[in-house]
N, C-alpha and C positions, 0 to 999 in steps of 0.2 A: 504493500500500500504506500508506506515512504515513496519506494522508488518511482511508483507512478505519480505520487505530489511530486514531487521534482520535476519529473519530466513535465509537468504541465506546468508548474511554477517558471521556468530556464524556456521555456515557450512564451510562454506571457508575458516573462520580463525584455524578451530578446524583441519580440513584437512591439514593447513599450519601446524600447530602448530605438528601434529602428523610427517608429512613428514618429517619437517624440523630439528625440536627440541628432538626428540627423540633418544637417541642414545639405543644400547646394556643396556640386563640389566647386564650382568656385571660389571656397570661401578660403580653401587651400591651395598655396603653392609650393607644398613640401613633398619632397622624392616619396613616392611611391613605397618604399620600405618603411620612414616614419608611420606613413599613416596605417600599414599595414598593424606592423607592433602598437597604435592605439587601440584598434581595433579586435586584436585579439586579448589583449590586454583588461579590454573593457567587456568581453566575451567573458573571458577565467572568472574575472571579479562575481558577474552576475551567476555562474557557478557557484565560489564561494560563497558568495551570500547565501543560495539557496537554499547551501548543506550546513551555515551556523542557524541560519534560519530552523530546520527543520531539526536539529544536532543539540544546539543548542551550545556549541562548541565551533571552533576553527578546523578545519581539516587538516591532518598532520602531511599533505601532500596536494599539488593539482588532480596526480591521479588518484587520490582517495575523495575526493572532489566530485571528479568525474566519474568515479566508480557509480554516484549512486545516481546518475544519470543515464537515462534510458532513451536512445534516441527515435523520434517520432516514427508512427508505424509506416513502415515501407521504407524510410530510408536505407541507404546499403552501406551507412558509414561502418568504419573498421574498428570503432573504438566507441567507448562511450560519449566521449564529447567530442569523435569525430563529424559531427552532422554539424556542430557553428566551426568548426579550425576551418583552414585555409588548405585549397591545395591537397585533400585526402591525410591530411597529417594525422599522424593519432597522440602525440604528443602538439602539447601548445610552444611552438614555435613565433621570435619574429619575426619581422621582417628583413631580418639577416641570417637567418634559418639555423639562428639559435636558442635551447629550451630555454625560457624562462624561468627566473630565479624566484621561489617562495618560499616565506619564512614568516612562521608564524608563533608568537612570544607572547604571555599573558594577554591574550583576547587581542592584542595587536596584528592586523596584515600586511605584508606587502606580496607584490608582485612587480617585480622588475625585469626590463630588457637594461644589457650594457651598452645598447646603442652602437652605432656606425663602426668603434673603435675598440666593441669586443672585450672594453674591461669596466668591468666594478667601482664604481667610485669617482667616477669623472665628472663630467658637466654636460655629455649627450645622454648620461642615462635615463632611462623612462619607465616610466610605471606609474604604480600606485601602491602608497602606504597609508595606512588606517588613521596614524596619529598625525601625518604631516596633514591628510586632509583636514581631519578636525580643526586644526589650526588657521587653515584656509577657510573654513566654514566661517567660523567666530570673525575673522576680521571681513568676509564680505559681506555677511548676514543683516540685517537689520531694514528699515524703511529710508526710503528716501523723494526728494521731492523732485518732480519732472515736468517738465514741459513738453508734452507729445501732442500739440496743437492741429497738426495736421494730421491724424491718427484718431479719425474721427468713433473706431469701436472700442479706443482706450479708454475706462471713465475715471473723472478724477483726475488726480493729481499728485496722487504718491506710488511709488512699485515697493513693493515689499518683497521679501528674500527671505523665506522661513529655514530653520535646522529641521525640519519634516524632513526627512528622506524620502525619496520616492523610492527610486531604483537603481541601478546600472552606472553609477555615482553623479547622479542627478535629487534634485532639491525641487520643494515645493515652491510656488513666485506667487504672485499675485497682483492687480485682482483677474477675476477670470474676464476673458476678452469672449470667450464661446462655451456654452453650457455643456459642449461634449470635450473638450478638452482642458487638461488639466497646465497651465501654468508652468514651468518648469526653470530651476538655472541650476550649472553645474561648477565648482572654483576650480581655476586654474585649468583650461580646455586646453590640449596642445593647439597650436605653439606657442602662445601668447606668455606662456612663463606663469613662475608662482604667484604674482601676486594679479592673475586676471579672472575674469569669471565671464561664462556665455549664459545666455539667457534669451529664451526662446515663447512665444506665445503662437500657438500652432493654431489652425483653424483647418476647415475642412479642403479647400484648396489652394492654402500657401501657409508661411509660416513667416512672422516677425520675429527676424535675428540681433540680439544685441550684443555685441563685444567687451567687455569694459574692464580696463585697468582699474583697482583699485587704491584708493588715497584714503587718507587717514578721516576727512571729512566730507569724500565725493567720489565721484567716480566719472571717469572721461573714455569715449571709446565713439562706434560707429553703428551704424544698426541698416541693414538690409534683409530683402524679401517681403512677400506682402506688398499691402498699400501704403506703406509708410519707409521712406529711406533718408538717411544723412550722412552726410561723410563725417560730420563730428558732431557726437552728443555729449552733454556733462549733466547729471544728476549730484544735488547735494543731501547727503545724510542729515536726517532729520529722528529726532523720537517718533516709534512706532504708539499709536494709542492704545489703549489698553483694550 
């Protein structure tokens, strides 16, 4: 019974994750291996979720991870979480077609690639670690005041940024712009570095994209898709109401 919650859980979040998370690939002009290693990256993650989820504990491996993963009926993948890898892999490989690194330390996660140059430790590495996000959360988190005047299904005048987790290491936003879709920002989306967060409000045939650097009392960046676009926007942090 687990095994099939999983498998329909690592469906629903991977389908979230696609829906929601996904913007244009214009939005990138990073080599094809970068965004490969986000990608699977953010694949493993929403694995591991599934199995502390369900476990109630971190998994002592990817493939213990993927063990309790059963992939959808008919697929011909070779492994358990061969049906989201890349390329028939049965291990989680990146986009330099090397496994990734996990390690998991009192309820702490990571999942790391060593990037382009193959070593541990550097400044191309990429992944995801549990505590570094937290950290990112707390300082992008909170309300701020906007100007989205020409964004006529935006209402109001403030965006908010909740610690709600959705999924797939995306966050609840607000307010809602369409009764079917959920809101969402994620901190630190590659490339833009640690201290940026993307932020998306999805509708049923486009999606408004926001980019933004974050500052101690604001936040500056650009916003594409949809009906609404700017080369440069700045929201300032303000008290959330209660």
């Amino acid at each position: 019974m687990k095994t099939h919650s999983l498998r329909f859980f690592v469906t629903f979040l991977t389908s979230l994750t696609l829906q929601y998370a996904c913007a244009p690939s214009s939005q990138y002009s990073a080599p094809l291996p970068l965004l490969e290693t986000e990608d699977v990256v953010n694949t493993m993650r929403m694995v591991v979720d599934s199995f502390m989820r369900l476990e109630g504990r971190p998994p002592g491996s990817l493939l213990e991870a993927c063990s309790r993963v059963t992939p959808p009926f008919g697929s011909r993948a070779s492994s358990h979480c061969g049906y989201w890898l890349h390329k028939g892999d049965t291990i989680a490989l990146d986009g330099w077609r090397k496994p990734l690194r996990f390690v998991a330390i009192d309820g702490a996660v990571s999942i790391q690639s060593a990037g382009a140059d193959q070593r541990f430790g550097t400044s191309d590495d990429m992944g995801f670690d549990s505590q570094d996000e937290r950290r990112r959360v707390a300082a992008g988190a909170g309300c701020y005041r906007v100007d989205f005047g020409d964004w006529k299904d935006f209402p109001g005048n403030v965006m908010r940024l909740d610690t709600i987790y959705h999924a797939g290491g995306t966050y609840r936003a607000g307010p809602e712009v369409d009764p079917y879709f959920i809101p969402l920002w994620e901190p630190s989306p590659y490339p833009f570095g640690s201290d940026s967060i993307y932020v998306i409000w999805q509708a049923i045939h486009h999606g408004v994209h926001f980019h933004f650097r974050v500052y101690p009392d604001s936040m500056t960046g650009f916003v594409f898709g949809g009906p609404y676009r700017r080369p440069r926007v700045v929201v300032h942090r303000i008290g959330c109401a209660s």
